[in-house]
SERO-4910 file (N, C-alpha, C, O; in steps of 0.05 Angstrom, whole numbers):
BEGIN
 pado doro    nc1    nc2    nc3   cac1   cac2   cac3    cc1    cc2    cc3    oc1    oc2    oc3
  Unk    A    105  -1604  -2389    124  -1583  -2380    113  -1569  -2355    129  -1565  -2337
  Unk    A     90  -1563  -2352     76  -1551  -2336     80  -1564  -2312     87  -1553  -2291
  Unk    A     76  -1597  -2315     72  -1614  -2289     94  -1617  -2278     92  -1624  -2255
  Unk    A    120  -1616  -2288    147  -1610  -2285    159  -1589  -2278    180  -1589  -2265
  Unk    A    140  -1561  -2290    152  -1543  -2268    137  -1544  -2237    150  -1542  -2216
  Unk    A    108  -1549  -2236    100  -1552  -2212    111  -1568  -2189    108  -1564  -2164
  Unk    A    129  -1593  -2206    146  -1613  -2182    167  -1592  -2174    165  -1585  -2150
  Unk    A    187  -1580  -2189    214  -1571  -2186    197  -1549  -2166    200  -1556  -2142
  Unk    A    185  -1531  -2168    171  -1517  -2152    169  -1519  -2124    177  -1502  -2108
  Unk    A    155  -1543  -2118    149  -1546  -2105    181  -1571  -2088    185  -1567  -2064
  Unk    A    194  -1586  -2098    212  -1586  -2079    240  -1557  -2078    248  -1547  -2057
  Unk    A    245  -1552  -2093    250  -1521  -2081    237  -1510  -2056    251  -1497  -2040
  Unk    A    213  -1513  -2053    197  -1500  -2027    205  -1523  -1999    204  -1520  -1975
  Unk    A    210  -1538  -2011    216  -1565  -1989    245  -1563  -1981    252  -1571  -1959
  Unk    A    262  -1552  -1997    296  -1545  -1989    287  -1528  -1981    277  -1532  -1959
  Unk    A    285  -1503  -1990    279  -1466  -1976    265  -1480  -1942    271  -1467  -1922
  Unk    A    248  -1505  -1940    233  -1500  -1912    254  -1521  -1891    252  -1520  -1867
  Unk    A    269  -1534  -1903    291  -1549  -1883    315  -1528  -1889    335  -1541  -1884
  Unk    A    320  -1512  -1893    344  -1487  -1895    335  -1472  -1878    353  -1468  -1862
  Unk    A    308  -1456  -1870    305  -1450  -1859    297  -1456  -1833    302  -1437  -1817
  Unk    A    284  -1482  -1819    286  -1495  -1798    311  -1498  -1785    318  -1492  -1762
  Unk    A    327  -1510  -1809    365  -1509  -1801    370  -1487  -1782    376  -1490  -1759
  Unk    A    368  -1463  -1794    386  -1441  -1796    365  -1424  -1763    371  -1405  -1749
  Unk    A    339  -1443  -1760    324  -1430  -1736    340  -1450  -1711    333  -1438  -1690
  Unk    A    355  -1472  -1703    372  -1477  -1692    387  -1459  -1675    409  -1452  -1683
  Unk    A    378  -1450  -1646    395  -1428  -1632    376  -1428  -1602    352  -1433  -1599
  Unk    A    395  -1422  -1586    390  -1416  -1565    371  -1390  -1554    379  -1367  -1555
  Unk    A    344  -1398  -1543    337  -1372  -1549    332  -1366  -1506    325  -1381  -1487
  Unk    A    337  -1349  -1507    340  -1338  -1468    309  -1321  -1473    299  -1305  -1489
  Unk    A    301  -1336  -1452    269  -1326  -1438    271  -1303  -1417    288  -1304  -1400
  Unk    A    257  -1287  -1419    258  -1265  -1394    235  -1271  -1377    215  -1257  -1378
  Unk    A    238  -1295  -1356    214  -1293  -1346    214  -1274  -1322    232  -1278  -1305
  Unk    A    195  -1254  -1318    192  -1232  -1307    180  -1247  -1273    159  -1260  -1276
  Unk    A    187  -1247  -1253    183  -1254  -1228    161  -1225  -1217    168  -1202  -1216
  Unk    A    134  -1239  -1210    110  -1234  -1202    124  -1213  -1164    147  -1211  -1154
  Unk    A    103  -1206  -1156    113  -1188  -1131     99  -1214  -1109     83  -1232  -1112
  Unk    A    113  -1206  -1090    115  -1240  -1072     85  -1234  -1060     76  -1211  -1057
  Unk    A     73  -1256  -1053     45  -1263  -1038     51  -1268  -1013     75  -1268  -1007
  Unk    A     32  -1272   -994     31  -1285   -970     23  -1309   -974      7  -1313   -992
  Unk    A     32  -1330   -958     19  -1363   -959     15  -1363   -923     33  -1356   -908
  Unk    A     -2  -1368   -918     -5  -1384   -889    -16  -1410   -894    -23  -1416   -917
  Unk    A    -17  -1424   -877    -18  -1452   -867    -24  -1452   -841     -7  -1447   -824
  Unk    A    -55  -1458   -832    -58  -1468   -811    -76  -1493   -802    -95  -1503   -814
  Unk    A    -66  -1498   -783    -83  -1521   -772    -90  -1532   -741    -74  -1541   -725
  Unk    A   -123  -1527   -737   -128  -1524   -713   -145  -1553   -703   -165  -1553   -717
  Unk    A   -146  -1577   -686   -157  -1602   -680   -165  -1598   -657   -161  -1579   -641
  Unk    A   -182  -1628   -654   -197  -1624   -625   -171  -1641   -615   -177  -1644   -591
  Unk    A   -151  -1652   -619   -132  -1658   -604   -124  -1634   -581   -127  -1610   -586
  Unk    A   -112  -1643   -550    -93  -1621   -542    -73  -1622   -541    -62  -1641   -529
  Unk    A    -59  -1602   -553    -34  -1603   -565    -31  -1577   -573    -52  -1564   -570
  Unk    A     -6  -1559   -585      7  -1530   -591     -5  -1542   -625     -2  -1563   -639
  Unk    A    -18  -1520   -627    -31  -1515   -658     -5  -1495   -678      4  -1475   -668
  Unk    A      2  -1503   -699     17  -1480   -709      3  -1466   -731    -19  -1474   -741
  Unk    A     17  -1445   -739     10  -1428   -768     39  -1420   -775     57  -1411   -760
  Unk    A     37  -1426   -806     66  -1417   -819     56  -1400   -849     41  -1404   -869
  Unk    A     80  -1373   -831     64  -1349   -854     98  -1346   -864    117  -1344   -848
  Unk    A     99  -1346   -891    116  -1337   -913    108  -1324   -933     84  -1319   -938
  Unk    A    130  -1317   -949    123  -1311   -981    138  -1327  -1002    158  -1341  -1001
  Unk    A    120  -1320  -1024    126  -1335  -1050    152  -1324  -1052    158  -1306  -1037
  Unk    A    172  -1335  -1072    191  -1328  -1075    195  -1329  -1101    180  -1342  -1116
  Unk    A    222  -1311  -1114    217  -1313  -1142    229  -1337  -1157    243  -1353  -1143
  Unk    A    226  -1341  -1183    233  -1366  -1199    252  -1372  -1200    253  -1396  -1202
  Unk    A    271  -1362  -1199    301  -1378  -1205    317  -1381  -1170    341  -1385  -1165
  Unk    A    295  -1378  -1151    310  -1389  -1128    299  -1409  -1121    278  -1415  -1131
  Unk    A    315  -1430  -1096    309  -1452  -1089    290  -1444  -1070    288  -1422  -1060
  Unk    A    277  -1463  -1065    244  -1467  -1057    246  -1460  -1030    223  -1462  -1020
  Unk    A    265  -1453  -1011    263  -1454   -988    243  -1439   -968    239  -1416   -974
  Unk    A    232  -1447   -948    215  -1428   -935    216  -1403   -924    219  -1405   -900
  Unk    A    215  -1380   -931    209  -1363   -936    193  -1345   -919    174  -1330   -924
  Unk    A    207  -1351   -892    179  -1344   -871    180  -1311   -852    201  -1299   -849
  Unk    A    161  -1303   -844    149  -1281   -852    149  -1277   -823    132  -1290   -812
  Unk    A    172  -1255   -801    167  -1245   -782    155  -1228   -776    152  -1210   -791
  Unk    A    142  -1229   -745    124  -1203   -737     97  -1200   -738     86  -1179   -733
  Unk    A     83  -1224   -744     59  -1221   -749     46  -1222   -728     59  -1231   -709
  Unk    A     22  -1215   -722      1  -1224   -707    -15  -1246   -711    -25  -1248   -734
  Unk    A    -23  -1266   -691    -35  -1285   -702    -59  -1289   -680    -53  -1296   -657
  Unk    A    -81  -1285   -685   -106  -1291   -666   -128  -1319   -684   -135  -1323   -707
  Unk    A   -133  -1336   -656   -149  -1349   -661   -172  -1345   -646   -170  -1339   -622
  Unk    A   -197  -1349   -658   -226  -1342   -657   -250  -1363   -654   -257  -1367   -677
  Unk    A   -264  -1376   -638   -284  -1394   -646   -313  -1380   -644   -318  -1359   -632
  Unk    A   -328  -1394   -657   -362  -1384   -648   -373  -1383   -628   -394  -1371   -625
  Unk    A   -358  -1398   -607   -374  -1396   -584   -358  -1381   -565   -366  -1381   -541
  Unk    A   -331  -1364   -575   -325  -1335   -560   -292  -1340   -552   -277  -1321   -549
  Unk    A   -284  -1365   -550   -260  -1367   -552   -232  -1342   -575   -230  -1337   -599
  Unk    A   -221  -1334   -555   -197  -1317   -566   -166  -1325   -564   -159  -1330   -541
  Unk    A   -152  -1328   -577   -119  -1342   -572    -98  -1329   -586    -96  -1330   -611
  Unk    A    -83  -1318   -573    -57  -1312   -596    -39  -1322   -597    -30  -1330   -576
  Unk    A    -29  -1325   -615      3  -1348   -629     26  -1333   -619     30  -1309   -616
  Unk    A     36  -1346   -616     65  -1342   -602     93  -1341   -624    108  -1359   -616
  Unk    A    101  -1331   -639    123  -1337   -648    148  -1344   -642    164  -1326   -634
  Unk    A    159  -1375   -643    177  -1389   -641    203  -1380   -653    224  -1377   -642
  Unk    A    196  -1376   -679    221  -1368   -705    206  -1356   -726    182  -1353   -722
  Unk    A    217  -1350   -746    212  -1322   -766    189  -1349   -783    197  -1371   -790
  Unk    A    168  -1340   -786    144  -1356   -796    135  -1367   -781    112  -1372   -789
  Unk    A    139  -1378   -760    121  -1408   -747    112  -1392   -725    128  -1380   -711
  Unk    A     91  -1392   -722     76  -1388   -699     67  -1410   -679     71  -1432   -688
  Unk    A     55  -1411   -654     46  -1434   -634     26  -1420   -614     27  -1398   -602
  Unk    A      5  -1442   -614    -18  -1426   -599     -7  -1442   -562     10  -1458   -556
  Unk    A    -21  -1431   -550    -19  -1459   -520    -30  -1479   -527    -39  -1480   -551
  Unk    A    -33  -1499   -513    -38  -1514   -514    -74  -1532   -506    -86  -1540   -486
  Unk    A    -77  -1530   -530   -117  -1522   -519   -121  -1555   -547   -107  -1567   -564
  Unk    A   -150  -1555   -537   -167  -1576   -559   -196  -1565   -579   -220  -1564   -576
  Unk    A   -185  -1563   -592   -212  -1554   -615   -236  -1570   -609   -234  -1591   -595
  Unk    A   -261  -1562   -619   -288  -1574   -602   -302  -1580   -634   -299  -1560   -648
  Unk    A   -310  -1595   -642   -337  -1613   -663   -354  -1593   -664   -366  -1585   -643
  Unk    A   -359  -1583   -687   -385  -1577   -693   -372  -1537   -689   -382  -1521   -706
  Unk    A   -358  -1529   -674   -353  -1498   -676   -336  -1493   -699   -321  -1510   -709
  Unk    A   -338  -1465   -710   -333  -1452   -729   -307  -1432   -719   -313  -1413   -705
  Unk    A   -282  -1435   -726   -271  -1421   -714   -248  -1404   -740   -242  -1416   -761
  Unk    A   -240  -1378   -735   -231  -1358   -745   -207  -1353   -740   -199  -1352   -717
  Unk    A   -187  -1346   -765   -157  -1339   -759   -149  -1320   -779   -150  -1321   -803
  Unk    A   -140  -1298   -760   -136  -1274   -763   -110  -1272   -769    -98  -1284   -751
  Unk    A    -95  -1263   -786    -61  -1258   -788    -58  -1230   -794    -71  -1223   -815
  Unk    A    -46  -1211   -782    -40  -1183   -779    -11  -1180   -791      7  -1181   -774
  Unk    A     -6  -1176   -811     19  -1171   -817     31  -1146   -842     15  -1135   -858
  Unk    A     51  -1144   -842     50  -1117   -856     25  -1103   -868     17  -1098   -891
  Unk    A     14  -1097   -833     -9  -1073   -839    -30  -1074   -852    -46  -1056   -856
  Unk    A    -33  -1117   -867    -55  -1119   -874    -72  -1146   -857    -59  -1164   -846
  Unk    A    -95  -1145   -857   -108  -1169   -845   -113  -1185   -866   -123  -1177   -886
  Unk    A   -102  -1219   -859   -118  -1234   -874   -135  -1258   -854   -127  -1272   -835
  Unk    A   -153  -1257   -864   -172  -1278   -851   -183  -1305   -863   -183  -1308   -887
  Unk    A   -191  -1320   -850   -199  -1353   -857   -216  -1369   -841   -205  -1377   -821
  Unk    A   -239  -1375   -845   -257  -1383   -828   -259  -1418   -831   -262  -1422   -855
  Unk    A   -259  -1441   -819   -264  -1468   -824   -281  -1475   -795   -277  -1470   -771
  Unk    A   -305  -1491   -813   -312  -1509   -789   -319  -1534   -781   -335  -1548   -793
  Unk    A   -300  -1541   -749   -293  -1575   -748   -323  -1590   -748   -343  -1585   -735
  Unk    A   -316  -1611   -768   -329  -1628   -768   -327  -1654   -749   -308  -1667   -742
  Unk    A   -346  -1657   -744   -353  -1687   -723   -333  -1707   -728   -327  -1714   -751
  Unk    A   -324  -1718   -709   -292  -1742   -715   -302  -1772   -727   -321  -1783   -717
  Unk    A   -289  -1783   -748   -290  -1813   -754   -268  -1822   -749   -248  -1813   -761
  Unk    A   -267  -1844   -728   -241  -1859   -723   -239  -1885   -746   -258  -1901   -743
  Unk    A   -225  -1890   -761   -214  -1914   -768   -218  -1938   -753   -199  -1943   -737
  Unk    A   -240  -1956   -754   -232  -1979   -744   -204  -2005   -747   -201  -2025   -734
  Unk    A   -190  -1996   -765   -168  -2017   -775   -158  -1997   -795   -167  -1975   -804
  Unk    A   -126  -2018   -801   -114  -2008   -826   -104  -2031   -827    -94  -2045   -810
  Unk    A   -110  -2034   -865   -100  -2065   -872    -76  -2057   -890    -65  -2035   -891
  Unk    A    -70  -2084   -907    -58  -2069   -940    -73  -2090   -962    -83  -2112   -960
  Unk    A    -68  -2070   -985    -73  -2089  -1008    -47  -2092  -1027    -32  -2073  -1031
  Unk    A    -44  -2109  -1034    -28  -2108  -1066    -43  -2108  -1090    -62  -2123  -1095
  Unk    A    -32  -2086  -1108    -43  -2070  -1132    -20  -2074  -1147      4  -2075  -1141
  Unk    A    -35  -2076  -1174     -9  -2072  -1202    -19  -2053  -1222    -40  -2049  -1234
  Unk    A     10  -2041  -1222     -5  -2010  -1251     25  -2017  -1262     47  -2014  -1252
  Unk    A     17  -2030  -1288     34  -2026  -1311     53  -2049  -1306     76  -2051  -1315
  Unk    A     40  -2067  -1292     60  -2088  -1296     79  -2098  -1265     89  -2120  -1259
  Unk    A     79  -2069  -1248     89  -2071  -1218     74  -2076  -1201     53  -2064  -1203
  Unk    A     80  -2097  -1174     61  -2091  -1157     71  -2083  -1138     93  -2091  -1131
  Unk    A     59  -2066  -1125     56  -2051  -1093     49  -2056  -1072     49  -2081  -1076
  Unk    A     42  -2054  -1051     37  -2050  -1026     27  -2027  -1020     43  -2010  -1015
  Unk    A      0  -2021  -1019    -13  -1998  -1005    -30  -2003   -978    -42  -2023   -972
  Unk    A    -28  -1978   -963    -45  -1989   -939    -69  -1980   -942    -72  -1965   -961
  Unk    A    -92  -1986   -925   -118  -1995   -938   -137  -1977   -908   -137  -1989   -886
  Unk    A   -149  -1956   -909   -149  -1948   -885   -197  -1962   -884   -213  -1954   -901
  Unk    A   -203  -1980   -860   -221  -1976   -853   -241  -1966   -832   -235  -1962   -808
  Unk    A   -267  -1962   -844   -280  -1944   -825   -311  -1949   -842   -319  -1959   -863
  Unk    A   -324  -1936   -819   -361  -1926   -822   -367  -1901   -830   -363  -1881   -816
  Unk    A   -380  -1901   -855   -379  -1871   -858   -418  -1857   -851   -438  -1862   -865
  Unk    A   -418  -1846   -832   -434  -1831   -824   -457  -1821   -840   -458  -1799   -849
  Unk    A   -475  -1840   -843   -498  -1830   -858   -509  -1810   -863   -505  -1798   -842
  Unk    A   -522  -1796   -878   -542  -1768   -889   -518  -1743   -884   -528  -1721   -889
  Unk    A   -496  -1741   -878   -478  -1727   -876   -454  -1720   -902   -446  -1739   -914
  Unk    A   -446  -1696   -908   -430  -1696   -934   -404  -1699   -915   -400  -1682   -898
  Unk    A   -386  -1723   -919   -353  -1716   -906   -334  -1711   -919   -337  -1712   -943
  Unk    A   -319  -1708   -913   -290  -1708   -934   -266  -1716   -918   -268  -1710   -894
  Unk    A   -244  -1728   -925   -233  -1739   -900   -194  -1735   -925   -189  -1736   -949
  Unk    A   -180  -1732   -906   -145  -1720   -913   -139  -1748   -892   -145  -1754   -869
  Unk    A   -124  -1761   -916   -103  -1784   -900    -66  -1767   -906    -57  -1757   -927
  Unk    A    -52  -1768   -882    -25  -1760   -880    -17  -1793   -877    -29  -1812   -867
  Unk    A     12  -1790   -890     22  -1828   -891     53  -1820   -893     67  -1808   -909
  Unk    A     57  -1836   -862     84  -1829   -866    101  -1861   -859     95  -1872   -837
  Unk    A    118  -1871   -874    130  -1895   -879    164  -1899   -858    186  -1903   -867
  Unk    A    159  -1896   -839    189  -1899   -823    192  -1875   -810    214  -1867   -802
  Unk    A    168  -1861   -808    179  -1833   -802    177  -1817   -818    173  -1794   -809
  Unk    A    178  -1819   -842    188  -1811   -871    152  -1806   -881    135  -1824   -885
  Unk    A    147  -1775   -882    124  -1768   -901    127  -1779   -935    144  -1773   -952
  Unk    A    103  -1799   -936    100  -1808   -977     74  -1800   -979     65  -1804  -1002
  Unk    A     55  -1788   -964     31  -1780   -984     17  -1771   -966     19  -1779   -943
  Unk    A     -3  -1748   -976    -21  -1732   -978    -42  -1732   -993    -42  -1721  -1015
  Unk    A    -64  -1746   -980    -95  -1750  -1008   -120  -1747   -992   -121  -1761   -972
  Unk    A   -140  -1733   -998   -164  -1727   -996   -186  -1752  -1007   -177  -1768  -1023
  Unk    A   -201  -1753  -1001   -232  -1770  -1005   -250  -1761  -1001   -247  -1744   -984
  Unk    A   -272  -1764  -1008   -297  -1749  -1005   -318  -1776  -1004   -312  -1798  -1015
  Unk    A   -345  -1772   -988   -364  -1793   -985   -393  -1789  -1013   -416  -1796  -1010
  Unk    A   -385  -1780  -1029   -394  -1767  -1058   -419  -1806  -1062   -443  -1806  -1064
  Unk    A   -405  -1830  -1061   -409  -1847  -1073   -415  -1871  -1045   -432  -1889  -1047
  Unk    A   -402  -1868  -1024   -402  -1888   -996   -414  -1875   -971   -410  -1882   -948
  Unk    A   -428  -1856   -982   -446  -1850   -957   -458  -1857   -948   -479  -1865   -959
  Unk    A   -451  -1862   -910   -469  -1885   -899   -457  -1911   -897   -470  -1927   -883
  Unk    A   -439  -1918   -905   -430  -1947   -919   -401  -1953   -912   -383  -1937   -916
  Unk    A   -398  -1986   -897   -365  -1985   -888   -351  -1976   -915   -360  -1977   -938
  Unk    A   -326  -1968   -905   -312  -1955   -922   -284  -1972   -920   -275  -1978   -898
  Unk    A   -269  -1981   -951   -244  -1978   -953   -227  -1964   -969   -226  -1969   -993
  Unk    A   -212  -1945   -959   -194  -1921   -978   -166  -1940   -975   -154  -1950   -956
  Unk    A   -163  -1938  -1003   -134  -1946  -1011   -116  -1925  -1009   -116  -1908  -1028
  Unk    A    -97  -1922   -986    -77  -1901  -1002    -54  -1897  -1023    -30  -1896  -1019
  Unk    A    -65  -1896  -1041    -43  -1893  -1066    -27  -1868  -1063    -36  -1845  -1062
  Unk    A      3  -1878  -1060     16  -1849  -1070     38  -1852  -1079     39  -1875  -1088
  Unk    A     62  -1838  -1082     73  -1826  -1101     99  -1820  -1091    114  -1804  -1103
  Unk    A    104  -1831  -1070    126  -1833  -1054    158  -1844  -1060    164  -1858  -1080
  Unk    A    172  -1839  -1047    197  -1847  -1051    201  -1884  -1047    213  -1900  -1062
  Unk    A    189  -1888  -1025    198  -1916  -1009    167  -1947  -1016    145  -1947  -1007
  Unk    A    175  -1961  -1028    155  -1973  -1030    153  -1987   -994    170  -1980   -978
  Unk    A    135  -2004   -988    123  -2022   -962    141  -2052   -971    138  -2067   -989
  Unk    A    159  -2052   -952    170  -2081   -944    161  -2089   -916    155  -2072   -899
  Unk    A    161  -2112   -912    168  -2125   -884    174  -2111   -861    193  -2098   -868
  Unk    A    169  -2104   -832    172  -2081   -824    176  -2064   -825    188  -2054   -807
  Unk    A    167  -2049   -848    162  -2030   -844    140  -2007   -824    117  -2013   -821
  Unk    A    147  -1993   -816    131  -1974   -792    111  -1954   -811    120  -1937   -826
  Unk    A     85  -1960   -807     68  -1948   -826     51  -1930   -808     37  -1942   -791
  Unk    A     51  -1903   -809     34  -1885   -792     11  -1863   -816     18  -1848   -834
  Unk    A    -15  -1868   -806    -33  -1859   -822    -48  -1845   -804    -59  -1858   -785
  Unk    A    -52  -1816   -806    -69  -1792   -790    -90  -1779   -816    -87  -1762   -834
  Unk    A   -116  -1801   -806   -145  -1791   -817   -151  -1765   -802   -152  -1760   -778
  Unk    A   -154  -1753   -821   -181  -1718   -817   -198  -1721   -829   -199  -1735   -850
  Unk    A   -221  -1704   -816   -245  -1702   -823   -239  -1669   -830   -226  -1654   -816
  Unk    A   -248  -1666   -849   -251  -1633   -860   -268  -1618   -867   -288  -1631   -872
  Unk    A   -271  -1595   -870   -297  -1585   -880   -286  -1589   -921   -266  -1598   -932
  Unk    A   -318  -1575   -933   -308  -1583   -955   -302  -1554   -967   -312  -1548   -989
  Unk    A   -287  -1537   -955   -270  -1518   -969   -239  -1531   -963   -224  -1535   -982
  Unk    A   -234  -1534   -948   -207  -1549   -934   -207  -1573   -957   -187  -1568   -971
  Unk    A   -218  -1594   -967   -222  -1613   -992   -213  -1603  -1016   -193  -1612  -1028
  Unk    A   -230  -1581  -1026   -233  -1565  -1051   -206  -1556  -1045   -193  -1569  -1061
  Unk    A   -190  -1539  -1031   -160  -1545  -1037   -142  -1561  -1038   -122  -1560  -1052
  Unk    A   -148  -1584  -1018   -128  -1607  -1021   -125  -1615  -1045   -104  -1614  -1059
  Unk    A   -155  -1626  -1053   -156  -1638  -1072   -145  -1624  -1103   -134  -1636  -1122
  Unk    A   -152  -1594  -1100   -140  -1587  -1127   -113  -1582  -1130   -101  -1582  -1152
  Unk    A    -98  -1577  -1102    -66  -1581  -1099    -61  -1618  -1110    -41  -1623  -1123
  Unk    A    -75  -1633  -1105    -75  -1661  -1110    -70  -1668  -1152    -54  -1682  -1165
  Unk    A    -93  -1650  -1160    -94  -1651  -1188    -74  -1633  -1202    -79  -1627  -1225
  Unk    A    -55  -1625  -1193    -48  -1603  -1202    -12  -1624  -1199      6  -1621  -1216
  Unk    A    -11  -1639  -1180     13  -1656  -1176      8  -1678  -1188     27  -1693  -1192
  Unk    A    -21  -1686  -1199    -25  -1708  -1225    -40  -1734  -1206    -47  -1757  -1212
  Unk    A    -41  -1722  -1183    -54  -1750  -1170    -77  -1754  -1177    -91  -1733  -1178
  Unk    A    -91  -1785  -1187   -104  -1794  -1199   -111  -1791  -1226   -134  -1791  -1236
  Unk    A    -97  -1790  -1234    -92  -1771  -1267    -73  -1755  -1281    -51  -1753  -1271
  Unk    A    -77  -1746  -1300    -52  -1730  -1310    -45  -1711  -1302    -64  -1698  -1294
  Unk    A    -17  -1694  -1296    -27  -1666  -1287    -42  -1644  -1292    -36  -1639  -1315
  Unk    A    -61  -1624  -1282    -63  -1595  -1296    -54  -1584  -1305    -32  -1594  -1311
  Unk    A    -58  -1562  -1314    -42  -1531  -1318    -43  -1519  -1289    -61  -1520  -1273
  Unk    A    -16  -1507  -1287    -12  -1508  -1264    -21  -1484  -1255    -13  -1464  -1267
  Unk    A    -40  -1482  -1229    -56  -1452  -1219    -58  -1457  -1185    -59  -1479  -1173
  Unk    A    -58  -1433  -1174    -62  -1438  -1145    -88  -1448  -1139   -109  -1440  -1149
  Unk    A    -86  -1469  -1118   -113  -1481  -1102   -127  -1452  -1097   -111  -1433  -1099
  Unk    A   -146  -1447  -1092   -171  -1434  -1079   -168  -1433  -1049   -175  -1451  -1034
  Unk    A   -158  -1409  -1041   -154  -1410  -1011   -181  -1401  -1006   -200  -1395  -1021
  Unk    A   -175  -1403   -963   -202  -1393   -951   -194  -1371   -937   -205  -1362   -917
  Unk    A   -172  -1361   -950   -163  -1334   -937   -175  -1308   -950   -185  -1311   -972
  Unk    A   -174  -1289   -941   -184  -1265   -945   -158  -1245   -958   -135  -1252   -955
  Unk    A   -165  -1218   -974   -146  -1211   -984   -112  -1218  -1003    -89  -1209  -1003
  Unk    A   -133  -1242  -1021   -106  -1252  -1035    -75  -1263  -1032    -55  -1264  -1046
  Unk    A    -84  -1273  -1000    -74  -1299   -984    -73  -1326   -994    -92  -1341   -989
  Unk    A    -46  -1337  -1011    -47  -1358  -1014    -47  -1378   -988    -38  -1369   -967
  Unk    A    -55  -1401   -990    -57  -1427   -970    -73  -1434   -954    -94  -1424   -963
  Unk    A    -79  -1446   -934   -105  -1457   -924   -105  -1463   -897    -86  -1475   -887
  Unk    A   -133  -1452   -878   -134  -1461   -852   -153  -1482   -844   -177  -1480   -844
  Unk    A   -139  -1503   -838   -157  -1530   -837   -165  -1535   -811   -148  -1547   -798
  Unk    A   -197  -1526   -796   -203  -1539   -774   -212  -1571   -773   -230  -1575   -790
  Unk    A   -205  -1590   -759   -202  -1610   -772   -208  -1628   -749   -214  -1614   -730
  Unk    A   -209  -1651   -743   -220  -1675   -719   -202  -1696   -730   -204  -1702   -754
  Unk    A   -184  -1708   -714   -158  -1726   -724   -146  -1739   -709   -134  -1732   -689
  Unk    A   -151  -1769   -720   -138  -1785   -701   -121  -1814   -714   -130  -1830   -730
  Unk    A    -94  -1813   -702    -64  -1837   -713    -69  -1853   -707    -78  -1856   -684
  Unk    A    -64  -1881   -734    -60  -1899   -727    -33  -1915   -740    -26  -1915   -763
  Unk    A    -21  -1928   -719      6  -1940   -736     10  -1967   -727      8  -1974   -704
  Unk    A     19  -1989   -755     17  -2004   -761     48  -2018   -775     64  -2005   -789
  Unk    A     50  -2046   -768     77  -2061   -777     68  -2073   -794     46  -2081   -789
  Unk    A     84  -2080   -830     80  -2096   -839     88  -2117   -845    106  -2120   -862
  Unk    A     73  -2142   -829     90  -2173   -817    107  -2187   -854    120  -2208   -854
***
């Protein structure tokens, strides 16, 4: 009798816990509370000569579309170690443009943004240039597909720590953004596969344009954790802002950088 009431008991508790799961069935509305907007800059200064830009916006809140968000009126000064001064020109509401000058190997240079009454600052310094001797491709299979990736080579500069940002753009058309580091090939020809994540796989002429940087390794330490955070080479994070090199709780990053294109048909 005993062992009989303990069954009935206990499925009783098994209806009461699917009655109640049932009956938790409902729409439930989130209040997510939108944060007070940040600053983001973006800059980027090369020993190329050429108009350098900086793009200052703000975050925007959650339930709007992502659009840029850009931030008139600022002041924008550029700074090197060896005494160089430049100010940015504003084109349109965010984008700034310096003249037209070439960043120098080995100087440390400083960017100043003056804007609603606060300064934010960001210091990077260019590292020595590696040109790419070639760009090949390989074919790779993950999960059964195979691809077409291009294959960027080079010499990597002995007793030196580098870090190097490949931009890949397929027809014109940006598919990826990836960092490398010489952690394991220092010293040693180098081939970087670029894997990415793009819209367009590589056919038959296609127009393949690949712009190597050399970076310092704060300019890395953000790429790269913007990289993990979008799941490249792995699963994604939890999602948190990269580590800027700005001052005053400035999201985004100023990359002094040494950079040089190469573009390629695939026969």
């Amino acid at each position: 009798m005993k062992k009989y009431t303990q069954n009935l008991i206990l499925i009783l508790c098994l209806i009461t816990g699917v009655v109640f799961l049932s009956s938790c069935e409902k729409v439930i509305d989130l209040e997510l509370k939108n944060a007070d907007p940040l600053i983001v800059i973006e800059g980027t200064i090369s020993n190329q000569s050429e108009n350098h830009f900086v793009r200052i916006s703000k975050t925007i809140p959650f339930e709007q579309s992502a659009n840029f968000n850009g931030v008139k009126g600022a002041q924008v000064t550029l700074k090197s170690s060896a005494g160089l001064s430049i100010a940015f020109t504003e084109v349109t509401d965010g984008i700034y443009r310096s003249p037209r000058l070439r960043g120098t190997p080995g100087l440390t240079y400083t960017l100043d943004v003056l804007v609603e009454g606060k300064t934010y600052s960001a210091k990077s310094t260019m590292p020595s240039p590696v040109i790419p001797d070639s760009i090949g491709f390989k074919t790779l299979s993950f999960f059964g597909n195979s691809n077409i990736y291009p294959t960027v080579y080079y010499k990597d500069p002995p007793k030196i720590q580098n870090q190097y940002r490949y931009i890949l753009k397929i027809n014109g058309k940006l598919q990826g953004d990836l960092v490398f580091e010489d952690r394991f090939n220092d010293g040693n020809a180098v081939s970087d596969v670029i894997i990415y994540d793009g819209d367009d796989d590589i056919k038959s002429g296609d127009i393949v344009d690949i712009e190597m940087q050399s970076i310092d390794r704060n300019v890395f330490k953000y790429f790269f954790a913007l990289s993990q955070i979008g799941g490249n080479g792995g699963p994604p994070v939890a999602p948190a802002n990269p580590v800027s090199n700005f001052s005053n709780g400035a999201l985004g990053i100023f990359n002094a950088c040494t950079k040089s294109t190469k573009s390629v048909v695939l026969k």
